[in-house]
N, C-alpha and C positions, 0 to 999 in steps of 0.2 A: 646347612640348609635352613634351619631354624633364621639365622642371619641375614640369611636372602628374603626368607618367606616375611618377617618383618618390616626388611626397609620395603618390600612390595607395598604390606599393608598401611605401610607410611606414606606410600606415596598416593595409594589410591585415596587416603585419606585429605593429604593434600591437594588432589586433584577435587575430591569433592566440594572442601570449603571455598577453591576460588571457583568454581561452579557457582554455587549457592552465594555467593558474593555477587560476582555480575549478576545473577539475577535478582538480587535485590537493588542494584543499579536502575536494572530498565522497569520501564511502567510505560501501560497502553492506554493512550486518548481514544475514548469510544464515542466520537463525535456524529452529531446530525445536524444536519442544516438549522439555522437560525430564524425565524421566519422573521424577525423583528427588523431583516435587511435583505436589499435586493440580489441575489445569484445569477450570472449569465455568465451564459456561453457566448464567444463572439467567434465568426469568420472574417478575416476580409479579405475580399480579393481584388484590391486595387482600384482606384478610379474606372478603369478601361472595363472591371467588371461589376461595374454597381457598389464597389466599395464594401463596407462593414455591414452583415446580417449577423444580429443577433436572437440568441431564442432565451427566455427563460427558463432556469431550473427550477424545476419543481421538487426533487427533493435529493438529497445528499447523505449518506451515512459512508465513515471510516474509520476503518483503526489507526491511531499513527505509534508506533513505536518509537517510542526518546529513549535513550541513554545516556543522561548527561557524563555521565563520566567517561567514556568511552567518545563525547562529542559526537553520536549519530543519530540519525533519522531515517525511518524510512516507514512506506506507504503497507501495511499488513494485511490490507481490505480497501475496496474504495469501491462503492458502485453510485452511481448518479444518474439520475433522469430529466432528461430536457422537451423542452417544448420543439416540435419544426423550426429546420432553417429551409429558408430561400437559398438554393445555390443559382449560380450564372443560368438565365434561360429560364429561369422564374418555376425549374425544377421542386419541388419541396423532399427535404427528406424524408420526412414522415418522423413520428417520436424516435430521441434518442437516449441509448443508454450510454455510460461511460466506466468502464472500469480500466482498474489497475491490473496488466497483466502480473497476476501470481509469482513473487523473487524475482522482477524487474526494478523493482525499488531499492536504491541506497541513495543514503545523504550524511548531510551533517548537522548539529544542533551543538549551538552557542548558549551562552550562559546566560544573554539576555532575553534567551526565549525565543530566540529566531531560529528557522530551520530552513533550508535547501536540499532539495531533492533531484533527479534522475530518474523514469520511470518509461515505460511502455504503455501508453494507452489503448485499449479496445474499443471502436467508437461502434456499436451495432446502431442500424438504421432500419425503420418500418417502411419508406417511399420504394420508389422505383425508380434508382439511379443504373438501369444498365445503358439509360443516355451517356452515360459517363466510363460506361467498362465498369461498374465498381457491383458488388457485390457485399454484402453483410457477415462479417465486420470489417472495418476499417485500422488498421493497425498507424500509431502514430506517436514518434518519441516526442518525449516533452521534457522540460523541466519546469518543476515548482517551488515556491519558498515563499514561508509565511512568518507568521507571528504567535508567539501560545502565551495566553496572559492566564497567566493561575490566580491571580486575585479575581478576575472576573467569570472564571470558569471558560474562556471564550477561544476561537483559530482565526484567526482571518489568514487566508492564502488565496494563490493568484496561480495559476500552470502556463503553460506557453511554449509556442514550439512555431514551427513552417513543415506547409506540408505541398508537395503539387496534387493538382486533379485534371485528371486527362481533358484535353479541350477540342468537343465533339464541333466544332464552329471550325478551329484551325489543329487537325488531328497532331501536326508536327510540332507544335508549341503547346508544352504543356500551361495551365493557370495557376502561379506560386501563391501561394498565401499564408498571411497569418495566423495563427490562433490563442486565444488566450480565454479563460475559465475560471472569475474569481468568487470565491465562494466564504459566505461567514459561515461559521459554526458554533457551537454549545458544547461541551464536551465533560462526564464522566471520568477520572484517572482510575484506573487499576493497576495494581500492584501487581506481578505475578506471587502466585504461590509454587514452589518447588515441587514440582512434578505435575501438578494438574494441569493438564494440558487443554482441556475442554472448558474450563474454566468455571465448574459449575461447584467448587469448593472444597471439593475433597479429591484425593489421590484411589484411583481406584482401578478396574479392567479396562472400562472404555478409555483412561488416558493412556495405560500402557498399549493397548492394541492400537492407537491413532500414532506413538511414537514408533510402534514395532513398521506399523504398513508405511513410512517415513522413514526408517532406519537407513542409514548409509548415502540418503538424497542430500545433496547442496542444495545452494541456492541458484534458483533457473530450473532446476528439474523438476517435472511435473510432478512427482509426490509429495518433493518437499515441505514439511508444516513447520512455518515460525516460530510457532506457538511450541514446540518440542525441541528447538534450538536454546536448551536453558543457558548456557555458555555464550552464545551469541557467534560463533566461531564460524560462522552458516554451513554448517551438516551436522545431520542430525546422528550421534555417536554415541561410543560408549559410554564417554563422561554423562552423556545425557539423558542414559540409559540407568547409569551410575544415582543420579540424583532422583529422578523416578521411582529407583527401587527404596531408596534409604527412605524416600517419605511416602513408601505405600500404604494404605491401609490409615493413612491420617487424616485430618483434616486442618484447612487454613483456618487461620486466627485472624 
């Protein structure tokens, strides 16, 4: 028994170092908009409907998760705010926001600092588009990929997708369009620390309680927290449970 209860202990042991391994792999970009360059938003919907409206953004904040070792990327936070678009029929949206829906994000990241992404966007709008059938928010796949220069602290990225919008002129043909969303950024690296989840320096209740209410979610599930995925494996587990505990009551260096 003694034999068994050992190699257990060996192996949780083991479980925990490559734990605390991959997470000393990944680091989070705490990025904000750049003001030193221009951000938009663009639509277009074709000659036949007035062609490219674009709005300004006004402001940008996200997290981007890298792991170079691992070769991934993906979007942890994204919220954005833009100026009015004109759609077809001289409609305005009204201001909009843009987020990353929550575990719709994976990608990949290259060693020269480029990334490509996959994601879900949320487009909420302030106008009065039930011209159009639509309704606040707007759901819309995209993909994006950019560039992360660590000498200069800096993102430049670009998203992009096709979306249709119901077409109240000729109900049976819907209007396809493009979209694309490039944005500079500035960005912050954080390291994580092992176990602290909230990221405010130390390991303590509020991390365990934010991994406990997250416990057993993947990724897509609404509870799921990132930031509690210390293995990367996307669900939130005992390994992860594992590493939480061993550095409770510490603080990062």
């Amino acid at each position: 028994m003694s034999s068994v209860r050992s190699l257990r202990i060996s192996l949780a042991l083991v479980s925990l170092s490559l734990a605390s391994t991959a997470l000393a792999q990944r680091s989070f970009l705490l990025a904000q908009q750049d003001p030193a360059f221009e951000s938009s938003f663009t639509l277009d919907f074709g000659k036949e409907f007035g062609g490219p409206a674009s709005a300004n953004i006004t402001q940008t904040q996200y997290v981007l998760e890298i792991n170079p070792a691992a070769g991934a990327a993906r979007f942890i936070d994204y919220v954005q705010t833009a100026d009015p678009l004109t759609l077809p029929g001289g409609v305005s949206t009204g201001d909009l926001t843009i987020t990353v829906v929550p575990g719709s994000s994976s990608g990949t990241f290259a060693p020269d600092g480029t990334f490509s992404t996959s994601e879900l966007y949320s487009i909420a709008f302030t106008g009065d588009l039930s011209l159009y059938g639509l309704t606040s928010p707007v759901l819309l796949p995209g993909a994006s990929s950019g560039a992360v220069s660590e000498q200069n602290g800096t993102i430049a990225s670009l998203w992009e997708g096709v979306g249709q919008l119901p077409n109240p002129f000729d109900p049976p043909n819907f209007i396809t369009f493009t979209y694309k969303c490039q944005v500079h950024a500035v960005y912050a690296p954080s390291t994580p620390c092992a176990g602290d989840v909230d990221g405010d320096g130390a390991v303590g209740q509020a991390d365990l309680g934010s991994l406990l209410a997250a416990f057993n979610a993947s990724t897509g599930e609404p509870n799921f927290n990132p930031l509690a995925d210390f293995d990367s494996d996307g669900t939130v587990g005992q390994m992860d449970l594992g590493v939480l505990l061993a550095a409770f009551g510490s603080t990062c260096e």
